[in-house]
C-alpha positions in Angstrom: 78.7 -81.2 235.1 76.5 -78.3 234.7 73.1 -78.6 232.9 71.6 -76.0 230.3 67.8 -76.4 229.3 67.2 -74.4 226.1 63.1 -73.9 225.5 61.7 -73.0 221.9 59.7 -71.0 224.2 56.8 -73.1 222.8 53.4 -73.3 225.3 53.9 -76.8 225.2 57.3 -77.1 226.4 56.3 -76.6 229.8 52.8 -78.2 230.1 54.6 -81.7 228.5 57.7 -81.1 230.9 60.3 -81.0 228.4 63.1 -78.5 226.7 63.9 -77.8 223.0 67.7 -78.8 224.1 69.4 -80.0 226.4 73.4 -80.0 227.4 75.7 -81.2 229.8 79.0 -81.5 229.8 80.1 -82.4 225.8 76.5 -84.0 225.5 73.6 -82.2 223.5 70.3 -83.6 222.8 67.7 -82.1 220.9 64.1 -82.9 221.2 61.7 -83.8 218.0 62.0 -80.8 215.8 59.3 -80.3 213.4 58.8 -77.6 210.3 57.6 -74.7 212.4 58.6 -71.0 211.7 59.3 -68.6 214.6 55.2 -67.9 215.0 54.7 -71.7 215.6 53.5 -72.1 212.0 54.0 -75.2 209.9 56.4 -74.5 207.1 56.1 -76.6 203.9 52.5 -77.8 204.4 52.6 -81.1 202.1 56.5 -81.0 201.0 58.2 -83.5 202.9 61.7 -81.9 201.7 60.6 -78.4 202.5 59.6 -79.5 206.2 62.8 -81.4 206.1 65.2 -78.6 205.9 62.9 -76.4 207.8 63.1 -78.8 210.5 67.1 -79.3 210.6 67.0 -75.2 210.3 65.5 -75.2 213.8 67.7 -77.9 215.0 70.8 -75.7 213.8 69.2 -73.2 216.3 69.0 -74.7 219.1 72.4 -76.4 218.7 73.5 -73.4 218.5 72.1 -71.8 221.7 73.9 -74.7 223.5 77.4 -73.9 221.8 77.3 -76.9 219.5 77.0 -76.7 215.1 75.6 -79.5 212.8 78.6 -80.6 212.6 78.9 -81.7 215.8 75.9 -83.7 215.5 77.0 -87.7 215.5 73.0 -89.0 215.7 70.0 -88.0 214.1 66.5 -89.8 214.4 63.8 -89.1 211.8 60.3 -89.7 212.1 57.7 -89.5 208.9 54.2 -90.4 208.2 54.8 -91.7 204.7 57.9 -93.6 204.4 57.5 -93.5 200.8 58.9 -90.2 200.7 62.2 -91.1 202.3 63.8 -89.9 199.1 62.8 -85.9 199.6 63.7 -86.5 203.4 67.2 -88.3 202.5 67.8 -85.4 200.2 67.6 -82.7 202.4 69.0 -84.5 205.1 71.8 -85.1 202.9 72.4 -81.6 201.6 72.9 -80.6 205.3 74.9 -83.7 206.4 76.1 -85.2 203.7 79.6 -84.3 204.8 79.4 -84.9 208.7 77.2 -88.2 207.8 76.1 -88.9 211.2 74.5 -92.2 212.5 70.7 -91.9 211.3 67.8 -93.5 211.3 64.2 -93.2 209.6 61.2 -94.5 210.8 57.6 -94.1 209.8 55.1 -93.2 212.3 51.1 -93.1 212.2 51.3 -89.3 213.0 52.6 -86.6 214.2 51.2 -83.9 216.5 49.7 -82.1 213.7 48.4 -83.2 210.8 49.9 -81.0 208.2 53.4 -82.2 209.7 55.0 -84.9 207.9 58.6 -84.9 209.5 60.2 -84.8 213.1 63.8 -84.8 213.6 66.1 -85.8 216.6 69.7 -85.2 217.2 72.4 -86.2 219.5 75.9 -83.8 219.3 79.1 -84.0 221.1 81.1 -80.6 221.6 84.8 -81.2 221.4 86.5 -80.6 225.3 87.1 -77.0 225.2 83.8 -75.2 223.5 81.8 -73.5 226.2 78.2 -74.1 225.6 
């Protein structure tokens, strides 16, 4: 099966040795996304629901450079630095899944890359046989 790397084209990307998404075959996995913009700047500074959405926005991205949609996503993995604000997470979460409810788990972490982020998201997708990616 052939192999497609997708980079955020990020400076870090190739200094830690790993891709925004990857895809083979039906298979997509997307790397921790966090609440950046297109200039690398955190989005939502202190609003775990803001950097929530922002976050799944640039997962829908690269999902979408692969050929894949949300709603091809069966897995997600969320990662926040203050568990106690699962509920604005869970909300936006849910807004964007809520109909494709996917397999998901939330975790609290002692921190994330930078400070001002409070929220990094994983997902797993399978492309139905037939979708070029």
């Amino acid at each position: 099966m052939e192999r497609t790397n997708i980079s955020s084209g990020t400076p870090w990307e190739p200094v830690a040795g790993y891709s925004r998404a990857v895809r083979i075959g039906p298979f997509v996995h997307v790397a921790g996304t966090t609440a950046t913009d297109d200039g690398g700047d955190v989005v939502g500074e202190g609003d775990a629901y803001a950097q929530t959405a922002q976050a799944l926005r640039n997962v829908a991205t690269a999902l979408e450079r692969v050929g894949a949609t949300m709603e091809d996503v069966v897995r997600t993995r969320i990662f926040v630095t203050d568990i106690s604000r699962w509920q604005d997470v869970g909300r936006a979460h849910g807004e964007r899944f809520g109909h494709v409810r996917p397999a998901a788990t939330m975790v609290q972490v002692s921190a994330l890359i930078d400070p001002r982020m409070l929220v990094e998201i994983e997902a797993d997708a399978y492309v139905p046989e037939g979708r070029a990616g």
